[in-house]
Every structure is written in C-alpha cells, then in structure tokens.
C-alpha positions in Angstrom: -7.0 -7.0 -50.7 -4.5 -4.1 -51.0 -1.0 -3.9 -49.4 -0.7 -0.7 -48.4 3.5 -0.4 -48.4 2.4 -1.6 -52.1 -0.5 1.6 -52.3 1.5 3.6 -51.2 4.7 3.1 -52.9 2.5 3.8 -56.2 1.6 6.7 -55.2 5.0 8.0 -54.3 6.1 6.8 -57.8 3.6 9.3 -59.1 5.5 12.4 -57.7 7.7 14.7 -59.4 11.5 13.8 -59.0 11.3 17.0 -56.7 8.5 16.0 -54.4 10.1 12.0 -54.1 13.4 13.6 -52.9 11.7 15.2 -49.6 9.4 12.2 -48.8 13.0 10.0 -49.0 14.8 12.5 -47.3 12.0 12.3 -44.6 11.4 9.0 -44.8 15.3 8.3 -44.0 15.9 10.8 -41.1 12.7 9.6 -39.6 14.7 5.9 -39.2 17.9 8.2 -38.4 16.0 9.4 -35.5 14.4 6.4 -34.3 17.5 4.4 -34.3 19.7 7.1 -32.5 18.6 6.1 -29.4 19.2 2.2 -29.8 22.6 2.9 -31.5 23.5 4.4 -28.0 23.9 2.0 -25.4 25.7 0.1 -28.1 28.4 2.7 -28.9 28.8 3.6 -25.6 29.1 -0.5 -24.8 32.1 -0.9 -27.5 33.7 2.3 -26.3 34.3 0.7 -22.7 35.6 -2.0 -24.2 37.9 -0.5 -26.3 39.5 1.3 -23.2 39.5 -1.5 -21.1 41.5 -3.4 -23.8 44.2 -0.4 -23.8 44.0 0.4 -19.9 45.5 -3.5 -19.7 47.7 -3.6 -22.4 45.6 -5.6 -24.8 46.4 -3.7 -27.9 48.6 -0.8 -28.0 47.3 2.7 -29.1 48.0 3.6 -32.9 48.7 7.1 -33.6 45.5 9.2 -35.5 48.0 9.6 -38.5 48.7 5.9 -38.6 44.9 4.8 -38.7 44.3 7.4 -40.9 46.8 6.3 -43.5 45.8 2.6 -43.0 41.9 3.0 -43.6 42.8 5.1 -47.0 45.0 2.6 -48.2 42.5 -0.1 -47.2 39.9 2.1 -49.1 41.8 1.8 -52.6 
C-alpha cells in the first residue's frame, strides 16, 4: 500500500524549481494561517504577564535602545 505524503512528495519532486517554489510557498502560509489563531491567546497570555511583572516592580523596564543593543550583541 502507498503512503500518500510519500506519493505525493514524488510528485512534487517532479516539478520545475519554479512550480516547487509556489506549492512551498503555499504549503507554508497555509500552516501560517492555521496557526495564527492558536498563537493568539498565547501571545496575548505572555503579554499580561509581562505587565503584571512591571506594574509590581518585578523587573524593571529596559529602554528599546538597550534591548536592542543587547539582542545584536547576543546575535554575534
């Protein structure tokens, strides 16, 4: 019996550099889209908490600059 991820992974091999572009490209914003609304909830959970933990003093702000400078250093 045939897997069909298998099948149809074949078949997509098959296609011109040009045509497997647009099926990925449509293949990824289709899970884009699907996991938007899951993603959410979630962002909108871990944004609470972030100001809840500066509304009480938990960890003080750091200027945009600061973080900024910080995450490209981290990044080298």
């Amino acid at each position: 019996m045939d897997d069909p991820t298998r099948d149809l992974e074949s078949k997509a091999l098959r296609l011109s550099p040009k045509e497997r572009a647009r099926l990925a490209e449509r293949l990824i914003s289709s899970l884009d889209q699907a996991s938007e609304g899951d993603t959410e909830p979630l962002w909108l959970e871990e944004a609470e908490r972030r100001l809840d933990e500066l509304e009480s003093g938990e960890v003080a702000p750091l200027p945009a600059e600061a973080a900024l400078k910080k995450a490209r250093s981290t990044l080298r």
